[in-house]
C-alpha positions in Angstrom: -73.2 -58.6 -17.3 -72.7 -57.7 -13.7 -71.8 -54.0 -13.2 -72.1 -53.3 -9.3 -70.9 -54.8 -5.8 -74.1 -56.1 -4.7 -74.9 -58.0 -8.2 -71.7 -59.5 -7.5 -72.1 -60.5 -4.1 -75.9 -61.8 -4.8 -74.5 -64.2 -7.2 -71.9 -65.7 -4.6 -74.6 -66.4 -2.1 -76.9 -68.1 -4.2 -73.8 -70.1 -5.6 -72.7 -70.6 -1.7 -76.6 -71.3 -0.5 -76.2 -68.7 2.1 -78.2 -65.4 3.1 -77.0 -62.1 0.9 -76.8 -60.4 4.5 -74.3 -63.2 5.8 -72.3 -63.1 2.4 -71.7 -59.2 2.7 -71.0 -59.1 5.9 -68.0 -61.9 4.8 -66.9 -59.9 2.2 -67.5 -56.2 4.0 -65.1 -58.6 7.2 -62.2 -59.0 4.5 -62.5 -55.5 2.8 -61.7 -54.3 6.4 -58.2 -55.8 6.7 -57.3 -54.4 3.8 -58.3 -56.9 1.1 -59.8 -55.5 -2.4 -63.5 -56.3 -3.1 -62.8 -59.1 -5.7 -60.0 -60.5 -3.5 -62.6 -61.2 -0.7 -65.1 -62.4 -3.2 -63.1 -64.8 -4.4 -61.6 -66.4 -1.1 -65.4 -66.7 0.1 -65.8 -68.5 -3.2 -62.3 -70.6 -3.1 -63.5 -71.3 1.2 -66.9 -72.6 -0.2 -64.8 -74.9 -2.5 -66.1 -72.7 -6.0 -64.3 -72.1 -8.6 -63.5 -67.9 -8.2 -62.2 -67.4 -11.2 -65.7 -66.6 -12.5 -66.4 -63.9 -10.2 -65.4 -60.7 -12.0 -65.9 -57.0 -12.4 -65.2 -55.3 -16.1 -64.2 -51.6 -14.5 -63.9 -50.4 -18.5 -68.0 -51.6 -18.6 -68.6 -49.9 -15.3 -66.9 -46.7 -16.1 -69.0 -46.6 -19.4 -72.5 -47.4 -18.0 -71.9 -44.4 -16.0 -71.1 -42.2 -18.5 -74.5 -43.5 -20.6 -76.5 -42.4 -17.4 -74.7 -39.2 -17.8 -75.3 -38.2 -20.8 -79.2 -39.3 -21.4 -80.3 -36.0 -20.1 -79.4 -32.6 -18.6 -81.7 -31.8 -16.1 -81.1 -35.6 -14.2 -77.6 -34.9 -14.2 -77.9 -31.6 -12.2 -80.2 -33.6 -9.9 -78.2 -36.6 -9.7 -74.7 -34.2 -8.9 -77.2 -32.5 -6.1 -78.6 -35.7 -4.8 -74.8 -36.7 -4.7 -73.7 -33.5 -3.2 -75.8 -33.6 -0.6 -75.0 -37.1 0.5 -71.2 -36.7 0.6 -71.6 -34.0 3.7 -74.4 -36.1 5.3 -73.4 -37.0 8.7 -76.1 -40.0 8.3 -75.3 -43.8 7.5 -76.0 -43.2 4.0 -73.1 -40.8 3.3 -71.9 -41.1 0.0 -68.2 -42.7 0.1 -65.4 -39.6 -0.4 -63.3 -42.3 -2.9 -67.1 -42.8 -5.0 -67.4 -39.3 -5.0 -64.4 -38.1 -6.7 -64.8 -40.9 -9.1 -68.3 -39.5 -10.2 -66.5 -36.2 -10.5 -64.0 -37.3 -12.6 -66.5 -39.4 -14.9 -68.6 -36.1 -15.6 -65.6 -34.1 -16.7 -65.0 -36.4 -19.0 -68.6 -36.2 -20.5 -68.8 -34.2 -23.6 -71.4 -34.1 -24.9 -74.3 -34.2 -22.1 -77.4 -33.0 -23.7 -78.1 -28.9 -23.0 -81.8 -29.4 -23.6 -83.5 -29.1 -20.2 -87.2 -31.2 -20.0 -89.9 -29.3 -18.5 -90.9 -32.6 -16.4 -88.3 -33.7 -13.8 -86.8 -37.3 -15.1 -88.8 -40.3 -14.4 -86.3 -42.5 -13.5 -83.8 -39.8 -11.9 -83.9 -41.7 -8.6 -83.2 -45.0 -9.9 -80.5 -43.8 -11.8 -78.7 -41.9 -8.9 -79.1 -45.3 -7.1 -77.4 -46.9 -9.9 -75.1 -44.2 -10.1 -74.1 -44.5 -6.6 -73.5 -48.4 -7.2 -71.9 -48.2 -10.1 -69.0 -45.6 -8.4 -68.8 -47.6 -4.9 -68.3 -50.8 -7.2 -65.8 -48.8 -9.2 -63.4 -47.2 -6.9 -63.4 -50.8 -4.9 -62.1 -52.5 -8.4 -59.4 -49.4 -9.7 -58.3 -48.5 -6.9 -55.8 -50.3 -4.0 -56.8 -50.6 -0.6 -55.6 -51.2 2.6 -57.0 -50.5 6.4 -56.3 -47.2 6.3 -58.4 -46.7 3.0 -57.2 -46.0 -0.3 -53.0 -46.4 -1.1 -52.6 -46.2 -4.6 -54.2 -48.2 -8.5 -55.0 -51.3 -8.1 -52.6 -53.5 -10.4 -56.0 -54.7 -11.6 -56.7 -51.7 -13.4 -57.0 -51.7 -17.1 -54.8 -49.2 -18.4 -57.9 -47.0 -19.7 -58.9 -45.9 -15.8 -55.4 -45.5 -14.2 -55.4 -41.5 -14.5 -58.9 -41.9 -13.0 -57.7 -44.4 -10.4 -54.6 -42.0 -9.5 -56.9 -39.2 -9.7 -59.3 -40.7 -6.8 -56.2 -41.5 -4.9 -54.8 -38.2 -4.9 -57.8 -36.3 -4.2 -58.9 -38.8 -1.6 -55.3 -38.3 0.4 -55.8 -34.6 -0.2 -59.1 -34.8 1.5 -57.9 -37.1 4.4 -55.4 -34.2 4.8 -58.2 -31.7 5.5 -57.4 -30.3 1.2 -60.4 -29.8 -0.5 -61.1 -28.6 -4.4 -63.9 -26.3 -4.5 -66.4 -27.3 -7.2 -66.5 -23.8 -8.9 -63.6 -22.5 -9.4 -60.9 -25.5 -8.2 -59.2 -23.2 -6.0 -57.4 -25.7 -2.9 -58.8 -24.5 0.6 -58.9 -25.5 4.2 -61.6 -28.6 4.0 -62.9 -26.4 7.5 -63.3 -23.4 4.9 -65.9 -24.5 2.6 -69.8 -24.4 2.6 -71.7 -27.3 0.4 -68.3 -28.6 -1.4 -67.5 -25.0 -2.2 -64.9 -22.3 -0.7 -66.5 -19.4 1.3 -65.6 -16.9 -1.6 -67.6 -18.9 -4.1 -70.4 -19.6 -1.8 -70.9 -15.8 -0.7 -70.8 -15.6 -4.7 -73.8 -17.7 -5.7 -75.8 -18.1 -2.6 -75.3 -14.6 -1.0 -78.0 -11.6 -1.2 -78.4 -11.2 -4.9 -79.1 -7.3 -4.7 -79.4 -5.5 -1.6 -80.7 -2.6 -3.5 -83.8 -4.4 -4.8 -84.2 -6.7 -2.1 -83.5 -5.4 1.1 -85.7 -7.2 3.2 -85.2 -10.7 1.6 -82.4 -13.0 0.8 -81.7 -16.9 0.2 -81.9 -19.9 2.3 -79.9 -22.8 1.9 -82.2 -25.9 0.9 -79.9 -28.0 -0.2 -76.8 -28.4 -2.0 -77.3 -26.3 -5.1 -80.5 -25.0 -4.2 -82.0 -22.3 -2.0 -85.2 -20.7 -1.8 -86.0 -16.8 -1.1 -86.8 -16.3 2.6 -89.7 -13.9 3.1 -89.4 -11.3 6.0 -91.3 -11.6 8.9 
């Protein structure tokens, strides 16, 4: 079963006989004017005179593989939201989509039932499966969700019925988000997107990053490492 974008896109370029690069850079050409992921793939197909009904995406599959990467083990999923963290404020080429994002946020609330044992060892497989995370959300958003040049305008009428409050969700927080509205991950207060620190607002930042006691401590105090991490500066 084909899950993500790029499975999707690989299979159209073997069918069509050309490069993957060439065939994404087709389909990434119609996505731009506005056109939804399976849309495009389909009028490369139709162009190349194959029959596009066969090329399809099952968002109720991709939803769920997600949420079975979610729930195999505590301590990957505080890595994985980290990793993911982390790449949404990147400034780099391999910022993590806003849209992708919310989806994965959305995804984990609804995950019950995550495993609260914590392993001693660091997952094995926590990179590959923020890697197939990140696939599987891009892919997802692109399928729920309607597009247009301007980004994301609404649910796709594609959606199966099962993932609209998800699809509405990304939309709304996405248009929140192009407004300069963020939600801070800790206690869901709205702020200024200018006043937070690592996804969170400045109140619950100075919370769980600031000096932990100045009486104790009063020549030390925490460095920022990463989102959801810091390390205790020593003085000089």
């Amino acid at each position: 079963m084909i899950l993500t974008a790029r499975d999707l896109i690989h299979r159209l370029a073997n069918d069509v006989g050309a490069p993957y690069r060439e065939v994404a850079k087709r389909v990434n050409s119609e996505m731009q004017k506005g056109t939804g992921l399976i849309e495009s793939v389909r009028l490369i197909a139709r162009q190349s005179n194959l029959d596009s009904s066969k090329y399809r995406l099952d968002a109720g599959r991709i939803a769920q593989e997600t949420r079975s990467i979610l729930v195999l083990d505590y301590s990957q999923t505080l890595m994985i939201s980290a990793v993911l963290g982390q790449m949404v404020e990147s400034k780099s080429r391999d910022r993590f989509p806003i849209p992708a994002f919310f989806a994965f946020l959305e995804l984990l609330g609804e995950v019950s039932k995550i495993p609260t044992t914590r392993n001693s060892d660091a997952p094995v497989q926590v990179d590959e499966n923020t890697t197939r995370i990140i696939e599987l959300t891009t892919t997802l958003v692109s399928v729920i969700c309607e597009w247009s040049k301007e980004g994301i305008v609404g649910v796709s009428g594609d959606c199966p019925k099962i993932l609209q409050e998800l699809a509405r969700a990304v939309s709304r927080r996405t248009r929140m988000y192009q407004q300069g509205i963020w939600t801070c991950l800790s206690c869901g207060k709205m702020v200024a997107l200018k006043d937070t620190r690592a996804l969170l607002c400045l109140e619950c930042d100075q919370s769980m990053y600031g000096r932990t006691s100045i009486v104790e401590q009063p020549d030390r105090e925490r460095e920022r490492t990463g989102y959801g991490q810091s390390t205790k500066r020593e003085p000089v």
